[in-house]
ROSE-774291 format. One line per 5 residues: number of its first residue (from 1); their letters; for each residue x, y, z of N, C-alpha, C. Coordinates in pm, 1 decimal, m for minus. Atoms other than C-alpha are relative to their C-alpha. Example, Ala and Ser with C-alpha at 12.3 -4.5 7.8 and 13.67 -1.06 7.14 Angstrom:
1> AS> 89.0:m119.0:0.0:1230.0:m450.0:780.0:90.0:120.0:0.0 | m82.0:m119.0:m6.0:1367.0:m106.0:714.0:m77.0:109.0:73.0 .
***
This chain:
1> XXXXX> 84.0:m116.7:0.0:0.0:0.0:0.0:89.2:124.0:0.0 | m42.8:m91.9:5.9:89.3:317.0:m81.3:m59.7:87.6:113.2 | 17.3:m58.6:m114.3:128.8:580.3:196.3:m139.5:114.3:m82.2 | 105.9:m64.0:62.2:m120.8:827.0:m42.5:m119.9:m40.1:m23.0 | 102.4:29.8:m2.2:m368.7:598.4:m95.5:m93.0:m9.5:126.1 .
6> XXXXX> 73.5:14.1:m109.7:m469.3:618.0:255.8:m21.0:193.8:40.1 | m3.9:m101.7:m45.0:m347.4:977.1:340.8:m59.3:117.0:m89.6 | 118.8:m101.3:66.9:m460.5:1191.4:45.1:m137.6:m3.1:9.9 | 144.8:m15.3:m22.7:m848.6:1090.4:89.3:m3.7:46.1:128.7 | 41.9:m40.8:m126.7:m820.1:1120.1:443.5:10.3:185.2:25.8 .
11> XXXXX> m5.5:m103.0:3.6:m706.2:1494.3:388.3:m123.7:94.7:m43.7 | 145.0:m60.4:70.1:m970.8:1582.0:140.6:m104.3:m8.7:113.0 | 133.5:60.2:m75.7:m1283.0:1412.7:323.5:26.3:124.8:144.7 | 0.1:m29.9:m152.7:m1146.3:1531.1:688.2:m65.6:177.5:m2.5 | 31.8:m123.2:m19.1:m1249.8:1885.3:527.4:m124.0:65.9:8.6 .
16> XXXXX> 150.0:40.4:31.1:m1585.3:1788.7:476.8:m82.6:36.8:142.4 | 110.5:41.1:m98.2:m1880.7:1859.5:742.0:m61.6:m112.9:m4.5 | 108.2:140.3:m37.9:m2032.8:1601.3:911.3:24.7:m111.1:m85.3 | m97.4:185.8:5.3:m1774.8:1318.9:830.3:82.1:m51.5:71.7 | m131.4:90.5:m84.7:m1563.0:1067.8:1002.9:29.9:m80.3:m98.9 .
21> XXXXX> m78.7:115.6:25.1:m1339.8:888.1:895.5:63.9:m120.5:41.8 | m79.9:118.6:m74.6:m1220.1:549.9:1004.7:94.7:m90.5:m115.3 | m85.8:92.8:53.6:m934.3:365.6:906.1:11.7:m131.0:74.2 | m3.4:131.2:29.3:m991.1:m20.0:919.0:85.5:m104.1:m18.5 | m83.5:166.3:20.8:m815.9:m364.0:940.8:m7.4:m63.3:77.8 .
26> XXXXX> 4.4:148.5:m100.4:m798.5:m683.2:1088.0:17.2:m8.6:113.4 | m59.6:m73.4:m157.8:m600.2:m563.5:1376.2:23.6:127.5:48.7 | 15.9:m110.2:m55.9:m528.0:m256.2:1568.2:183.4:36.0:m21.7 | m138.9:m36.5:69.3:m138.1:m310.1:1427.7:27.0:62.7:m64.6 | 15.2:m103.4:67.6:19.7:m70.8:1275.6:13.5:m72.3:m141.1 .
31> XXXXX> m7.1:33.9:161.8:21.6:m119.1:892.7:153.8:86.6:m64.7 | m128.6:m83.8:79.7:367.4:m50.4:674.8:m59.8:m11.8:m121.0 | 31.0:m15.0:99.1:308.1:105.1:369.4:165.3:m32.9:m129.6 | m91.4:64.9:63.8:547.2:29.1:100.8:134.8:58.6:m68.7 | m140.3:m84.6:m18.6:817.0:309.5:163.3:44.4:m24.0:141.3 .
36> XXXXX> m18.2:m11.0:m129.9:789.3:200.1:522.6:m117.6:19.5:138.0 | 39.5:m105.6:m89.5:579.9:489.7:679.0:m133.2:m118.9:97.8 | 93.9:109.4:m74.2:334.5:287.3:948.0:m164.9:98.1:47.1 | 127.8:m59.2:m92.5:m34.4:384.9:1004.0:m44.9:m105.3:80.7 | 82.6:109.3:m100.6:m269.5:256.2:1255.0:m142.3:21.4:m69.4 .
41> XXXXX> 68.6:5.3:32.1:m572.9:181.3:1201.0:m92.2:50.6:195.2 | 78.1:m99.6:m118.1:m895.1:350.9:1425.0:m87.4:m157.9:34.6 | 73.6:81.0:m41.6:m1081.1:14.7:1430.1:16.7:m146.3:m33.8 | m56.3:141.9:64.4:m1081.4:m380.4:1333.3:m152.7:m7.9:m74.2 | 100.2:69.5:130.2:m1315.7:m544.0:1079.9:m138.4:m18.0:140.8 .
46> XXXXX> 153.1:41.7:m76.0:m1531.1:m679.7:1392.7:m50.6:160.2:102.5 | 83.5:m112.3:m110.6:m1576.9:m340.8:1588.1:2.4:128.7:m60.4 | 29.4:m100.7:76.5:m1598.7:m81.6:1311.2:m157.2:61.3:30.8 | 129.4:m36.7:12.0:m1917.0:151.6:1331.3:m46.4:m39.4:m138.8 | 63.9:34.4:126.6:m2198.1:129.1:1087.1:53.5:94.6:m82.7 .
51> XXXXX> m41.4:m74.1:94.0:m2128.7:286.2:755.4:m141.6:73.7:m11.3 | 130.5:m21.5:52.9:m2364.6:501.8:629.8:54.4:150.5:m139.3 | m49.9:m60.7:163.9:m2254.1:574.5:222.5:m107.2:77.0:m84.4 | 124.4:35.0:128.8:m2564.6:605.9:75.1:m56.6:155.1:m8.4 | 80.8:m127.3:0.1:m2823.1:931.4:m12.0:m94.0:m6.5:12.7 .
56> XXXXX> 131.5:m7.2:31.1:m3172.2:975.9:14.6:16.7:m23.8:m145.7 | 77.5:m26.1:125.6:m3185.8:1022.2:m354.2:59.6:m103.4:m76.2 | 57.6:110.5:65.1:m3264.7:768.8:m640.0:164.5:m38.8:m61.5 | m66.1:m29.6:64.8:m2963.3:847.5:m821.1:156.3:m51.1:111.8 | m103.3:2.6:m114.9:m2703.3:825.2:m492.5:m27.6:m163.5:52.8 .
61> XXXXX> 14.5:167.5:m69.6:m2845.0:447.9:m367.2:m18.4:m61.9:m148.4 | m26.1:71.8:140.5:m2844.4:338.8:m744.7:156.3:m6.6:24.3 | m182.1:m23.2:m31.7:m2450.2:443.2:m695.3:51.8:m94.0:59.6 | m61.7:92.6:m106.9:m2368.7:256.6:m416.2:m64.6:m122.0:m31.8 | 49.9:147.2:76.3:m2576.3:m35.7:m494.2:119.4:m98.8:m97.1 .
66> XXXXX> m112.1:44.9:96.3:m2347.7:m86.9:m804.0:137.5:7.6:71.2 | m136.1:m18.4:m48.0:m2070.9:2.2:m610.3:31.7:m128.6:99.8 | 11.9:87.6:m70.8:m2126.2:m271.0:m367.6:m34.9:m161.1:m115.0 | m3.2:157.9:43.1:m2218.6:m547.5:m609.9:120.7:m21.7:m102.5 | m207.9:22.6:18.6:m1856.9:m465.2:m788.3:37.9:m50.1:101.9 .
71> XXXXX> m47.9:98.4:m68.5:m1743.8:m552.7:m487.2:m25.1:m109.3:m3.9 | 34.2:143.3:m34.6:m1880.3:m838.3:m407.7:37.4:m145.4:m130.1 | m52.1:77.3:168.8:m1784.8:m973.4:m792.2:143.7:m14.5:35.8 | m100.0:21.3:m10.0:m1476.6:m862.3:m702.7:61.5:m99.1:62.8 | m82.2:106.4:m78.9:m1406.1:m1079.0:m385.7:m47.5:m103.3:m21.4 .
76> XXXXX> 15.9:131.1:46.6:m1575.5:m1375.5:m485.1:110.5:m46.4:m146.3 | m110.1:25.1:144.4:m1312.0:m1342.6:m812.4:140.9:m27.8:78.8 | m147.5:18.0:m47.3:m1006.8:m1303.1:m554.3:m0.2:m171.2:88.9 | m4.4:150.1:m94.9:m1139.4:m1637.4:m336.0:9.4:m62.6:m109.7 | 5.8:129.3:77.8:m1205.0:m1838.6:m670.0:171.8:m23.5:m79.7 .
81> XXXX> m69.0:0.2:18.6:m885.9:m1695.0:m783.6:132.6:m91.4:116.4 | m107.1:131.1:m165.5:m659.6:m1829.5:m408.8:m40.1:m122.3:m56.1 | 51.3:90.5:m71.0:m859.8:m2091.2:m445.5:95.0:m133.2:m111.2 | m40.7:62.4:155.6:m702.5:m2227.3:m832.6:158.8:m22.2:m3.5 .
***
């Protein structure tokens, strides 16, 4: 991981009203990125708050919708992929 892919969004967003941000992973270890630099993470996979991505409007939960069933294509492609 690159140290930007975590730290530039978090810059942007953090400028935002009425957002949090949490940074995520398995453990509460720090993470090395791949010059070194180490973040931590704010929570683990099992004690993260709820998310809440979505919009009232038709157009904003169409978004995420798709955005979520990419995922889900995706990681069922990376397990069948381990799995071969």
């Amino acid at each position: 991981m690159t140290a930007l892919d975590i730290v530039r969004p978090q810059q942007v967003f953090s400028s935002l009203p009425n957002v949090e941000i949490h940074r995520i992973w398995k453990t509460l270890d720090a993470i090395a990125t791949d010059d070194g630099m180490r973040l931590l993470p704010d929570a683990t996979f099992g004690n993260c708050p709820p998310f809440n991505v979505g919009s009232p409007e038709k157009a904003g939960l169409d978004f995420v919708n798709k955005a979520i069933s990419h995922a889900i294509q995706t990681l069922f492609q990376i397990k069948e992929d381990s799995l071969s």
